[in-house]
C-alpha positions as CSV (number, residue, x, y, z in Angstrom):
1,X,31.8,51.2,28.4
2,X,29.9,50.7,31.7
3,X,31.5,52.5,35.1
4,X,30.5,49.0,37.1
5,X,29.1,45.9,37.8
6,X,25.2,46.3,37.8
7,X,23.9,43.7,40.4
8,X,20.0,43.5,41.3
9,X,19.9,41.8,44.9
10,X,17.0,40.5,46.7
11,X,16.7,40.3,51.1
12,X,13.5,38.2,52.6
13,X,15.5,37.1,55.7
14,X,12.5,37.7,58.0
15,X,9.7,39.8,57.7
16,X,11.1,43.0,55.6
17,X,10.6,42.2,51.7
18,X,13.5,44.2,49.9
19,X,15.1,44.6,46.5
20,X,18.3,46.9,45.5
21,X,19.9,47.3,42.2
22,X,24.1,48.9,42.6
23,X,26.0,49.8,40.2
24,X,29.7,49.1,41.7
25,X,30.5,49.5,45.4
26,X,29.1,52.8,45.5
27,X,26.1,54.5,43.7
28,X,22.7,52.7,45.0
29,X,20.3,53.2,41.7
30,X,17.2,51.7,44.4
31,X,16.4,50.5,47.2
32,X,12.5,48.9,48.0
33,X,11.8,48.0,50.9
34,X,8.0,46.4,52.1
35,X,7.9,46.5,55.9
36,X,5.1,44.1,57.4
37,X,6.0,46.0,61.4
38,X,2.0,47.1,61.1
39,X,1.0,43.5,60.2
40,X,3.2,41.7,63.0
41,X,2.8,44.5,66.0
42,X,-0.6,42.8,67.1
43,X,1.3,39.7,67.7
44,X,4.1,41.8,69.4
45,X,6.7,39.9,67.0
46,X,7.4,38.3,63.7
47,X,5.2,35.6,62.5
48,X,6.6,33.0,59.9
49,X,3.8,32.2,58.0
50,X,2.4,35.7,58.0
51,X,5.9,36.9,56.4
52,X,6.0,34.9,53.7
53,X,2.7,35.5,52.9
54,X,3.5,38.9,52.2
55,X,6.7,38.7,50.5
56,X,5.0,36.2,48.0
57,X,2.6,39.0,47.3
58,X,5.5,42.2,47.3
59,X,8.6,40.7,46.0
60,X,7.3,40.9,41.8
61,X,5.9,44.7,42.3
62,X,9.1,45.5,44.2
63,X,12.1,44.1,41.1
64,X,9.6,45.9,39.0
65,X,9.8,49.1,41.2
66,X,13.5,49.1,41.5
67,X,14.1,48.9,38.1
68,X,11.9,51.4,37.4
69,X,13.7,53.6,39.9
70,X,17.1,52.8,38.6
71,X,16.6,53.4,34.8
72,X,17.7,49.8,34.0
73,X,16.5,47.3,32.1
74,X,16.7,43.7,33.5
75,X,18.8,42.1,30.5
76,X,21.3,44.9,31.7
77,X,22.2,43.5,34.7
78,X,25.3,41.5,35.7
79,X,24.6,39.1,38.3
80,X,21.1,38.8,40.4
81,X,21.5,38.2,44.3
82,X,19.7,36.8,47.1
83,X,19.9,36.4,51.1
84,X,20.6,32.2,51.6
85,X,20.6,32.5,55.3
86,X,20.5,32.9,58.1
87,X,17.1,33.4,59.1
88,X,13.2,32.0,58.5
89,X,13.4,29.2,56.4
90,X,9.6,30.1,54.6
91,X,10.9,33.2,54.1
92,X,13.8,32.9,53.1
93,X,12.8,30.5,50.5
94,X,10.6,32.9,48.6
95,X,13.8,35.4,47.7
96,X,15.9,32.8,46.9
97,X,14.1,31.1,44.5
98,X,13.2,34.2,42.8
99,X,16.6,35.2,42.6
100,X,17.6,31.8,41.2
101,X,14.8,31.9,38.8
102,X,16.1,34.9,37.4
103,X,19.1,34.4,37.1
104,X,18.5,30.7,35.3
105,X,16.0,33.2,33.1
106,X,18.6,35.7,32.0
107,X,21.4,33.3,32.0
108,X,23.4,35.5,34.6
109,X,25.9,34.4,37.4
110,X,23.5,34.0,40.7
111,X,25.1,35.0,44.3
112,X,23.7,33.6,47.5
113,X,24.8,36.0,50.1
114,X,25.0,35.3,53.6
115,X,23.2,37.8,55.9
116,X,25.3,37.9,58.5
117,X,27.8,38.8,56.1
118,X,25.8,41.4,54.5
119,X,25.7,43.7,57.8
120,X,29.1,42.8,58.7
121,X,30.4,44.4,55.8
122,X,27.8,47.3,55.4
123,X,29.4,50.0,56.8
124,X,32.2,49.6,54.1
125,X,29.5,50.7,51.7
126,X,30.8,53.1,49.3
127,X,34.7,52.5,50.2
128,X,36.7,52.7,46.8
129,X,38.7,49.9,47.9
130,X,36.5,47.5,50.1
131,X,36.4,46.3,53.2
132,X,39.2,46.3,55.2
133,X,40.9,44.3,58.2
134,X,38.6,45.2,61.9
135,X,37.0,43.7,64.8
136,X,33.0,43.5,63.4
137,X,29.9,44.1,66.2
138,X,26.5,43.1,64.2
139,X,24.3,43.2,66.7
140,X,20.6,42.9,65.5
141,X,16.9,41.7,66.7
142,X,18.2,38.1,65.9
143,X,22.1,38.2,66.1
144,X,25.1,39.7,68.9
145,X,28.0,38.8,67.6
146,X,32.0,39.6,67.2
147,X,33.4,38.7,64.1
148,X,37.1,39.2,63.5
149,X,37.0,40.3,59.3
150,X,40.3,39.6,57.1
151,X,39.0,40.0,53.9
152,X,36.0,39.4,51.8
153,X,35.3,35.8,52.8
154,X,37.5,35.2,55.6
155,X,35.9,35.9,58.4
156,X,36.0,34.3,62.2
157,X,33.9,34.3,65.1
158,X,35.2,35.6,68.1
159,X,32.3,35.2,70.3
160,X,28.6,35.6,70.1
161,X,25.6,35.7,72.5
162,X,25.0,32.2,74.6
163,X,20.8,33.0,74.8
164,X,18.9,36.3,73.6
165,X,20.5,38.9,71.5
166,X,20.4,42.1,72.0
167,X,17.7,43.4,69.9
168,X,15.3,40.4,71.1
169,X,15.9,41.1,74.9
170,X,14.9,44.9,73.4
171,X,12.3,43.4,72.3
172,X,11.2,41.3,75.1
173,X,11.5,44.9,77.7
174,X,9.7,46.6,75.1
175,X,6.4,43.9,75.6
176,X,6.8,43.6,79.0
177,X,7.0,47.4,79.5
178,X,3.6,47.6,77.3
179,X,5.9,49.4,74.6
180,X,4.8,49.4,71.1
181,X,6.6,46.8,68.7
182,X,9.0,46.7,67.5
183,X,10.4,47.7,71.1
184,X,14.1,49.1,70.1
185,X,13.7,52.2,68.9
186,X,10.5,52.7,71.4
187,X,13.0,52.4,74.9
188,X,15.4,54.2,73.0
189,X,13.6,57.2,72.3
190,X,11.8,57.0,76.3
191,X,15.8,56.8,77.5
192,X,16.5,59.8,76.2
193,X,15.1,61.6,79.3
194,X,15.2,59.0,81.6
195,X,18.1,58.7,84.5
196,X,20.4,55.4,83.5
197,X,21.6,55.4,87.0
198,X,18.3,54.8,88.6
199,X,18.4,51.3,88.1
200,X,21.0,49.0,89.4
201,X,20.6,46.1,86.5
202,X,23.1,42.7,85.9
203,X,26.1,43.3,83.0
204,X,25.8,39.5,82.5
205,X,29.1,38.7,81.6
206,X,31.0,41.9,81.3
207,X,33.6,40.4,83.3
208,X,34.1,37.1,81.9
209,X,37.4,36.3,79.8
210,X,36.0,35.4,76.1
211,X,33.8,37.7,73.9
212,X,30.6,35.7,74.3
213,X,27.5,37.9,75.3
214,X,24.3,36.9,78.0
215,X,21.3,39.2,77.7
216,X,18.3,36.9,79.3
217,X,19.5,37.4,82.8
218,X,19.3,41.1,82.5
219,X,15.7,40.9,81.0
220,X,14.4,38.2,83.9
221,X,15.9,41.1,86.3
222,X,13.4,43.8,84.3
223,X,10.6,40.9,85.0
224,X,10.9,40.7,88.2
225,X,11.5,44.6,89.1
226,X,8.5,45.7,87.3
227,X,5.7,44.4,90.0
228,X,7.1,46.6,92.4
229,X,7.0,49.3,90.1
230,X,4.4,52.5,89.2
231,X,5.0,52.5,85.8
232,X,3.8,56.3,85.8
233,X,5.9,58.7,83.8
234,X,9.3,59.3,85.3
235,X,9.7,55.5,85.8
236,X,9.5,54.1,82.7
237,X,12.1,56.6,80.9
238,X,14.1,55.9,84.0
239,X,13.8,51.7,83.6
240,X,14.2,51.9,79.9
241,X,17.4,54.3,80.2
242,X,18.8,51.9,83.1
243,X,17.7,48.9,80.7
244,X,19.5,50.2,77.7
245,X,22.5,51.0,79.7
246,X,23.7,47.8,80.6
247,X,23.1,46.2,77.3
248,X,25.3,49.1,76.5
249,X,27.8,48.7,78.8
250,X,28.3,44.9,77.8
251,X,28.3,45.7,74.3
252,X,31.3,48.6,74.2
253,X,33.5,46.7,76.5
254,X,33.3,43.3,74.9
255,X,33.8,45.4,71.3
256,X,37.1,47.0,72.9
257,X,38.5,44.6,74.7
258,X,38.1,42.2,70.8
259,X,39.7,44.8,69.2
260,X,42.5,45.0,71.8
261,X,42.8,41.1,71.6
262,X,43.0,41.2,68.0
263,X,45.5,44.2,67.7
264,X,42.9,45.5,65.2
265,X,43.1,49.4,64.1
266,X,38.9,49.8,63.1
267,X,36.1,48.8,64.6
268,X,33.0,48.5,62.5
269,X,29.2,48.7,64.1
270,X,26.4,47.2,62.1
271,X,22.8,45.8,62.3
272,X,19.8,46.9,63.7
273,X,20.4,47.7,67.1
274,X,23.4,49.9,65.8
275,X,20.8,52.7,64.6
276,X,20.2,53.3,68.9
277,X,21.2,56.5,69.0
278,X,23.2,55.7,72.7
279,X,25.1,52.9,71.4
280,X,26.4,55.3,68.6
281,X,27.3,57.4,71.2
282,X,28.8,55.3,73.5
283,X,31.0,53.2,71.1
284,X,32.1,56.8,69.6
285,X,33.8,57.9,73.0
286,X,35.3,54.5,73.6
287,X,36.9,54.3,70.4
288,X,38.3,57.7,70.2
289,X,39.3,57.4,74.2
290,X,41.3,54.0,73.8
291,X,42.4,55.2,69.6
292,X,40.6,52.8,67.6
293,X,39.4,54.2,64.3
294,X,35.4,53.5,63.8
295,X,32.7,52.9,61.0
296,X,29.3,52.9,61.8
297,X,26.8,51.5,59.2
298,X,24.7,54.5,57.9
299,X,21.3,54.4,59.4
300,X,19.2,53.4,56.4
301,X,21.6,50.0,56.1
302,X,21.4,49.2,60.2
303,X,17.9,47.0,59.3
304,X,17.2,44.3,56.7
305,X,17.7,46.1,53.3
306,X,18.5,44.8,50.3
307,X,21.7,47.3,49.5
308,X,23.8,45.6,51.7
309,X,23.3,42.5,50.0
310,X,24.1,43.8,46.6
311,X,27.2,45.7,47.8
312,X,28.0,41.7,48.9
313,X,27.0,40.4,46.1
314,X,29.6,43.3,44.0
315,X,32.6,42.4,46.3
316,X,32.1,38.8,45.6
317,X,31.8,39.2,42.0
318,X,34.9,41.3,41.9
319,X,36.4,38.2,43.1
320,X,35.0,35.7,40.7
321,X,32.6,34.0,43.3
322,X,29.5,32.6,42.2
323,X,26.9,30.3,44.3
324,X,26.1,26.9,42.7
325,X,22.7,26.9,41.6
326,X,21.7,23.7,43.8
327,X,23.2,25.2,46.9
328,X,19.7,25.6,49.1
329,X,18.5,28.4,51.6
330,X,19.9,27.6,55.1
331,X,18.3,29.0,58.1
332,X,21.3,28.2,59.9
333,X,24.1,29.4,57.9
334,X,27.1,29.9,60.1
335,X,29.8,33.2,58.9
336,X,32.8,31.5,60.0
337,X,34.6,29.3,62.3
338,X,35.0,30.2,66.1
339,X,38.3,31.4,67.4
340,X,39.9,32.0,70.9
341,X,39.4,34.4,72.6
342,X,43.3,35.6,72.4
343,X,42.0,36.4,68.6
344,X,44.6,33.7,67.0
Protein backbone atom coordinates (compact mmCIF):
# COMPACT_ATOMS: atom_id res chain seq x y z
CA UNK A 1 0.00 0.00 0.00
CA UNK A 2 1.07 3.59 -0.82
CA UNK A 3 2.51 5.85 2.33
CA UNK A 4 0.43 8.98 0.66
CA UNK A 5 -1.44 10.94 -1.64
CA UNK A 6 0.80 11.51 -4.81
CA UNK A 7 -0.31 15.02 -6.18
CA UNK A 8 1.56 16.56 -9.29
CA UNK A 9 0.88 20.45 -8.98
CA UNK A 10 1.55 23.13 -11.46
CA UNK A 11 2.41 27.27 -10.48
CA UNK A 12 2.40 29.94 -13.58
CA UNK A 13 1.10 32.84 -11.36
CA UNK A 14 3.54 35.29 -13.04
CA UNK A 15 6.67 34.81 -14.66
CA UNK A 16 8.24 31.63 -12.79
CA UNK A 17 7.05 28.34 -14.76
CA UNK A 18 6.99 25.51 -12.02
CA UNK A 19 5.93 21.92 -11.45
CA UNK A 20 6.15 19.68 -8.08
CA UNK A 21 5.07 16.23 -7.55
CA UNK A 22 4.48 15.31 -3.20
CA UNK A 23 3.88 12.49 -1.96
CA UNK A 24 1.80 13.39 1.38
CA UNK A 25 2.53 16.55 3.37
CA UNK A 26 6.04 15.85 3.65
CA UNK A 27 8.58 14.17 1.11
CA UNK A 28 8.94 16.63 -2.12
CA UNK A 29 9.81 13.81 -5.02
CA UNK A 30 10.54 17.32 -7.43
CA UNK A 31 10.47 20.45 -7.77
CA UNK A 32 11.10 22.45 -11.47
CA UNK A 33 11.26 25.53 -11.58
CA UNK A 34 11.97 27.88 -15.07
CA UNK A 35 12.89 31.33 -14.01
CA UNK A 36 12.42 34.05 -16.89
CA UNK A 37 14.43 36.95 -14.11
CA UNK A 38 17.22 37.08 -17.27
CA UNK A 39 14.46 37.58 -19.79
CA UNK A 40 12.44 40.36 -17.77
CA UNK A 41 15.66 42.31 -16.12
CA UNK A 42 16.01 44.48 -19.36
CA UNK A 43 12.52 45.73 -18.83
CA UNK A 44 13.33 46.11 -15.11
CA UNK A 45 10.03 44.01 -14.33
CA UNK A 46 7.62 41.34 -15.46
CA UNK A 47 6.19 41.52 -18.73
CA UNK A 48 2.70 39.67 -19.43
CA UNK A 49 3.05 38.64 -22.77
CA UNK A 50 6.64 37.76 -22.57
CA UNK A 51 5.72 35.24 -19.55
CA UNK A 52 3.43 33.38 -21.06
CA UNK A 53 5.32 33.08 -23.88
CA UNK A 54 7.75 31.20 -22.07
CA UNK A 55 5.65 29.06 -19.88
CA UNK A 56 3.84 27.85 -23.12
CA UNK A 57 7.22 26.72 -24.32
CA UNK A 58 8.62 25.19 -20.45
CA UNK A 59 5.54 23.89 -18.82
CA UNK A 60 5.48 20.19 -21.12
CA UNK A 61 9.53 19.63 -20.63
CA UNK A 62 9.07 20.60 -16.94
CA UNK A 63 5.82 17.61 -15.97
CA UNK A 64 8.12 15.52 -17.97
CA UNK A 65 11.22 16.51 -15.81
CA UNK A 66 9.53 16.16 -12.60
CA UNK A 67 8.37 12.91 -13.21
CA UNK A 68 11.43 11.93 -14.23
CA UNK A 69 12.96 13.24 -11.07
CA UNK A 70 10.45 11.62 -8.86
CA UNK A 71 10.36 7.98 -10.15
CA UNK A 72 6.56 8.22 -10.95
CA UNK A 73 4.65 7.39 -13.61
CA UNK A 74 1.79 9.90 -14.50
CA UNK A 75 -1.17 7.21 -14.20
CA UNK A 76 0.22 6.97 -10.63
CA UNK A 77 -0.80 10.07 -9.48
CA UNK A 78 -3.73 11.04 -7.32
CA UNK A 79 -4.98 14.31 -8.13
CA UNK A 80 -3.12 17.04 -10.59
CA UNK A 81 -3.07 20.82 -9.24
CA UNK A 82 -2.86 24.20 -10.57
CA UNK A 83 -2.44 27.96 -9.32
CA UNK A 84 -6.30 29.64 -10.24
CA UNK A 85 -5.34 32.97 -9.03
CA UNK A 86 -4.39 35.50 -8.11
CA UNK A 87 -2.14 36.85 -10.50
CA UNK A 88 -1.59 37.44 -14.59
CA UNK A 89 -4.46 36.37 -16.25
CA UNK A 90 -2.22 35.09 -19.62
CA UNK A 91 -0.35 33.37 -17.41
CA UNK A 92 -2.20 32.01 -15.35
CA UNK A 93 -4.26 30.59 -18.06
CA UNK A 94 -1.51 28.39 -19.47
CA UNK A 95 -1.15 26.22 -15.99
CA UNK A 96 -4.52 25.92 -15.48
CA UNK A 97 -5.52 24.54 -18.47
CA UNK A 98 -2.82 22.14 -18.47
CA UNK A 99 -3.60 21.03 -15.19
CA UNK A 100 -7.33 20.63 -16.18
CA UNK A 101 -6.32 18.84 -19.28
CA UNK A 102 -4.70 16.43 -17.35
CA UNK A 103 -6.59 15.70 -15.15
CA UNK A 104 -9.82 15.32 -17.71
CA UNK A 105 -6.97 12.94 -19.50
CA UNK A 106 -6.27 10.61 -16.55
CA UNK A 107 -9.68 10.96 -15.16
CA UNK A 108 -8.23 12.29 -11.76
CA UNK A 109 -9.81 14.75 -9.17
CA UNK A 110 -8.35 18.45 -10.40
CA UNK A 111 -7.53 21.14 -7.47
CA UNK A 112 -7.41 24.86 -8.34
CA UNK A 113 -5.41 26.32 -5.53
CA UNK A 114 -5.42 29.69 -4.59
CA UNK A 115 -1.90 31.42 -4.46
CA UNK A 116 -2.28 33.34 -1.77
CA UNK A 117 -3.21 30.45 0.05
CA UNK A 118 -0.35 28.47 -1.19
CA UNK A 119 2.30 30.83 0.76
CA UNK A 120 0.14 31.33 3.58
CA UNK A 121 0.30 27.85 4.40
CA UNK A 122 3.93 27.09 3.23
CA UNK A 123 5.73 27.24 6.15
CA UNK A 124 3.46 24.30 7.59
CA UNK A 125 5.30 22.18 4.97
CA UNK A 126 6.17 19.00 6.36
CA UNK A 127 4.01 19.28 9.77
CA UNK A 128 2.54 15.78 10.44
CA UNK A 129 -0.54 17.32 11.41
CA UNK A 130 -1.12 20.44 9.19
CA UNK A 131 -1.45 23.76 9.57
CA UNK A 132 -2.42 25.11 12.64
CA UNK A 133 -4.35 28.26 14.18
CA UNK A 134 -1.77 31.83 13.67
CA UNK A 135 -1.68 35.24 12.61
CA UNK A 136 -0.17 34.72 8.61
CA UNK A 137 2.34 37.76 7.10
CA UNK A 138 2.65 36.84 3.15
CA UNK A 139 4.38 39.53 2.09
CA UNK A 140 5.64 39.12 -1.64
CA UNK A 141 6.61 41.33 -4.96
CA UNK A 142 2.73 41.51 -5.52
CA UNK A 143 0.97 40.95 -2.12
CA UNK A 144 1.47 42.56 1.99
CA UNK A 145 -0.98 41.12 3.74
CA UNK A 146 -2.31 39.73 7.32
CA UNK A 147 -4.36 36.92 7.25
CA UNK A 148 -5.81 35.46 10.41
CA UNK A 149 -5.70 31.22 9.52
CA UNK A 150 -8.31 28.85 11.42
CA UNK A 151 -7.98 26.00 9.47
CA UNK A 152 -7.49 24.73 5.94
CA UNK A 153 -9.99 26.95 4.26
CA UNK A 154 -11.02 29.35 6.74
CA UNK A 155 -9.13 32.05 6.53
CA UNK A 156 -9.77 36.04 7.10
CA UNK A 157 -8.15 39.12 6.14
CA UNK A 158 -7.11 41.24 8.69
CA UNK A 159 -5.58 43.95 6.80
CA UNK A 160 -3.55 44.29 3.70
CA UNK A 161 -1.57 47.03 1.89
CA UNK A 162 -3.77 50.23 0.59
CA UNK A 163 -1.12 50.92 -2.61
CA UNK A 164 2.35 49.08 -3.29
CA UNK A 165 3.49 46.05 -1.51
CA UNK A 166 6.29 45.48 -0.16
CA UNK A 167 8.30 43.66 -2.56
CA UNK A 168 7.15 46.13 -5.43
CA UNK A 169 8.21 49.33 -3.48
CA UNK A 170 11.66 46.94 -3.26
CA UNK A 171 11.39 46.82 -6.40
CA UNK A 172 10.68 50.33 -7.39
CA UNK A 173 14.13 51.47 -4.84
CA UNK A 174 15.86 48.87 -6.51
CA UNK A 175 15.30 50.79 -10.25
CA UNK A 176 15.50 54.03 -9.02
CA UNK A 177 18.77 53.27 -7.20
CA UNK A 178 20.12 51.76 -10.71
CA UNK A 179 20.02 48.18 -8.80
CA UNK A 180 19.90 45.16 -10.82
CA UNK A 181 16.33 43.46 -11.09
CA UNK A 182 14.83 41.92 -9.38
CA UNK A 183 15.69 44.73 -6.65
CA UNK A 184 14.94 42.61 -3.25
CA UNK A 185 17.60 40.58 -2.71
CA UNK A 186 19.99 43.34 -4.43
CA UNK A 187 19.27 46.27 -1.31
CA UNK A 188 19.26 43.50 0.83
CA UNK A 189 22.58 42.19 0.38
CA UNK A 190 24.05 46.31 -0.05
CA UNK A 191 22.14 46.74 3.64
CA UNK A 192 24.16 44.46 5.02
CA UNK A 193 27.00 47.08 5.57
CA UNK A 194 25.21 50.03 5.28
CA UNK A 195 24.16 52.30 8.53
CA UNK A 196 20.00 52.00 8.84
CA UNK A 197 20.16 55.00 11.01
CA UNK A 198 21.51 57.27 8.39
CA UNK A 199 18.38 57.92 6.94
CA UNK A 200 15.39 59.37 8.61
CA UNK A 201 12.49 57.66 6.14
CA UNK A 202 8.31 57.77 6.69
CA UNK A 203 6.86 54.28 8.66
CA UNK A 204 3.60 55.10 6.69
CA UNK A 205 1.19 53.92 8.95
CA UNK A 206 2.99 52.25 11.74
CA UNK A 207 0.78 54.19 14.02
CA UNK A 208 -2.58 53.78 12.67
CA UNK A 209 -5.23 51.54 14.55
CA UNK A 210 -6.04 48.65 11.79
CA UNK A 211 -3.45 46.27 10.17
CA UNK A 212 -3.54 47.87 6.71
CA UNK A 213 -0.01 48.64 5.28
CA UNK A 214 1.18 52.08 2.97
CA UNK A 215 4.51 51.56 1.23
CA UNK A 216 4.34 54.32 -1.80
CA UNK A 217 4.88 57.22 0.48
CA UNK A 218 8.06 55.79 1.74
CA UNK A 219 9.34 55.10 -1.84
CA UNK A 220 8.24 58.86 -3.21
CA UNK A 221 10.46 59.93 -0.04
CA UNK A 222 13.64 57.68 -1.64
CA UNK A 223 12.60 59.74 -5.02
CA UNK A 224 12.96 62.74 -3.88
CA UNK A 225 16.15 62.19 -1.53
CA UNK A 226 18.13 60.78 -4.15
CA UNK A 227 18.90 64.13 -6.25
CA UNK A 228 20.62 65.42 -3.39
CA UNK A 229 22.50 62.46 -3.19
CA UNK A 230 26.28 61.08 -4.30
CA UNK A 231 25.36 57.78 -4.85
CA UNK A 232 29.16 56.79 -4.28
CA UNK A 233 29.87 53.80 -2.16
CA UNK A 234 29.04 54.36 1.44
CA UNK A 235 25.65 56.01 0.37
CA UNK A 236 23.92 53.62 -1.27
CA UNK A 237 24.46 50.68 1.46
CA UNK A 238 23.54 53.37 3.85
CA UNK A 239 19.99 54.43 1.72
CA UNK A 240 19.32 50.87 1.00
CA UNK A 241 19.78 49.82 4.85
CA UNK A 242 17.67 52.98 5.96
CA UNK A 243 15.16 51.92 2.99
CA UNK A 244 14.87 48.41 4.21
CA UNK A 245 14.47 49.41 7.67
CA UNK A 246 11.31 51.05 7.72
CA UNK A 247 9.59 48.63 5.54
CA UNK A 248 10.89 46.53 8.37
CA UNK A 249 9.77 48.37 11.00
CA UNK A 250 6.10 48.61 9.60
CA UNK A 251 6.07 45.05 8.85
CA UNK A 252 7.08 43.47 12.56
CA UNK A 253 4.93 45.82 14.40
CA UNK A 254 1.78 45.50 12.32
CA UNK A 255 2.61 41.40 12.53
CA UNK A 256 2.69 41.80 16.46
CA UNK A 257 0.35 43.89 17.33
CA UNK A 258 -2.25 41.19 14.75
CA UNK A 259 -1.15 38.50 16.70
CA UNK A 260 -1.78 40.39 19.98
CA UNK A 261 -5.36 41.45 18.60
CA UNK A 262 -6.07 38.02 17.70
CA UNK A 263 -4.74 36.25 20.94
CA UNK A 264 -2.89 33.97 18.50
CA UNK A 265 0.10 31.69 19.93
CA UNK A 266 2.25 31.37 16.21
CA UNK A 267 3.07 33.63 13.84
CA UNK A 268 3.90 32.31 10.40
CA UNK A 269 6.17 34.50 7.73
CA UNK A 270 5.89 33.61 4.08
CA UNK A 271 6.39 34.88 0.51
CA UNK A 272 9.04 36.38 -1.28
CA UNK A 273 10.17 39.14 0.71
CA UNK A 274 10.27 36.75 3.78
CA UNK A 275 13.68 35.19 2.30
CA UNK A 276 15.37 39.07 3.28
CA UNK A 277 17.68 37.94 5.58
CA UNK A 278 16.81 41.35 8.08
CA UNK A 279 13.25 40.64 8.15
CA UNK A 280 14.03 37.01 9.41
CA UNK A 281 15.92 38.65 11.84
CA UNK A 282 13.93 41.19 13.02
CA UNK A 283 10.57 39.17 13.23
CA UNK A 284 12.77 36.47 15.23
CA UNK A 285 13.62 38.93 18.17
CA UNK A 286 10.06 40.31 18.26
CA UNK A 287 8.55 37.12 18.53
CA UNK A 288 10.76 35.62 21.08
CA UNK A 289 10.86 39.28 23.05
CA UNK A 290 6.85 39.56 23.26
CA UNK A 291 6.46 35.07 23.42
CA UNK A 292 4.89 34.32 20.24
CA UNK A 293 6.01 31.03 18.74
CA UNK A 294 7.29 31.49 14.91
CA UNK A 295 7.48 29.58 11.45
CA UNK A 296 9.24 30.98 8.80
CA UNK A 297 8.78 29.38 5.30
CA UNK A 298 12.08 27.68 4.28
CA UNK A 299 13.90 29.69 1.81
CA UNK A 300 13.46 27.61 -1.35
CA UNK A 301 9.35 27.97 -0.74
CA UNK A 302 9.58 32.05 -0.03
CA UNK A 303 9.22 32.53 -4.18
CA UNK A 304 6.67 31.13 -6.63
CA UNK A 305 7.30 27.30 -6.51
CA UNK A 306 5.21 24.76 -7.31
CA UNK A 307 5.69 22.65 -3.82
CA UNK A 308 3.69 24.92 -1.99
CA UNK A 309 0.87 24.36 -4.19
CA UNK A 310 0.94 20.68 -4.00
CA UNK A 311 1.29 20.59 -0.25
CA UNK A 312 -2.23 22.78 -0.82
CA UNK A 313 -3.44 20.75 -3.14
CA UNK A 314 -2.69 17.41 -0.30
CA UNK A 315 -4.44 19.33 2.62
CA UNK A 316 -7.35 19.89 0.50
CA UNK A 317 -7.63 16.44 -0.76
CA UNK A 318 -7.29 15.12 2.81
CA UNK A 319 -10.43 16.91 3.19
CA UNK A 320 -12.40 15.76 0.23
CA UNK A 321 -12.18 19.17 -1.83
CA UNK A 322 -12.08 19.14 -5.33
CA UNK A 323 -12.42 22.34 -7.87
CA UNK A 324 -15.26 22.09 -10.41
CA UNK A 325 -13.81 21.68 -13.65
CA UNK A 326 -15.66 24.87 -15.21
CA UNK A 327 -14.47 27.06 -12.33
CA UNK A 328 -11.98 29.58 -14.53
CA UNK A 329 -8.54 31.28 -13.64
CA UNK A 330 -9.20 34.51 -11.63
CA UNK A 331 -6.67 37.18 -11.53
CA UNK A 332 -8.43 38.51 -8.76
CA UNK A 333 -9.15 35.80 -6.43
CA UNK A 334 -9.65 37.08 -3.05
CA UNK A 335 -8.43 34.49 0.32
CA UNK A 336 -11.10 35.47 2.54
CA UNK A 337 -13.34 37.94 3.87
CA UNK A 338 -12.01 41.17 5.71
CA UNK A 339 -12.30 41.39 9.45
CA UNK A 340 -11.92 44.18 12.19
CA UNK A 341 -9.21 45.02 13.26
CA UNK A 342 -10.11 43.85 17.00
CA UNK A 343 -9.57 40.29 15.07
CA UNK A 344 -13.43 39.18 15.70
Amino acid sequence: MRDGILALAVETSCDETAVAILRGRDRLLASEIASQVALHREFGGVVPEVASRNHLVKIKPLIGAALKRAGEAISDLDCIAATRGPGLLTSLLVGYSVGKGLAIGLRKPFIGVNHLEGHLLSPFFGEPGGPTRSVGLVVSGGHTMLIRLEDVGVYGVLGQTLDDAAGEAFDKVAKLMRLPYPGGPAIDELARSGDPLRFDLPRSMLKSRDFNFSFSGLKTAVRYLLPKLELEDGVRPDLCASFQEAVIDVLVSKTIAAAKATRSELITVSGGVSRNSRLRVRMSEAAASEGFKLKLAAPPLTTDNAAMIAYVAVEQFLRGFKTDLSDDADPNLGLGPPINSAGR
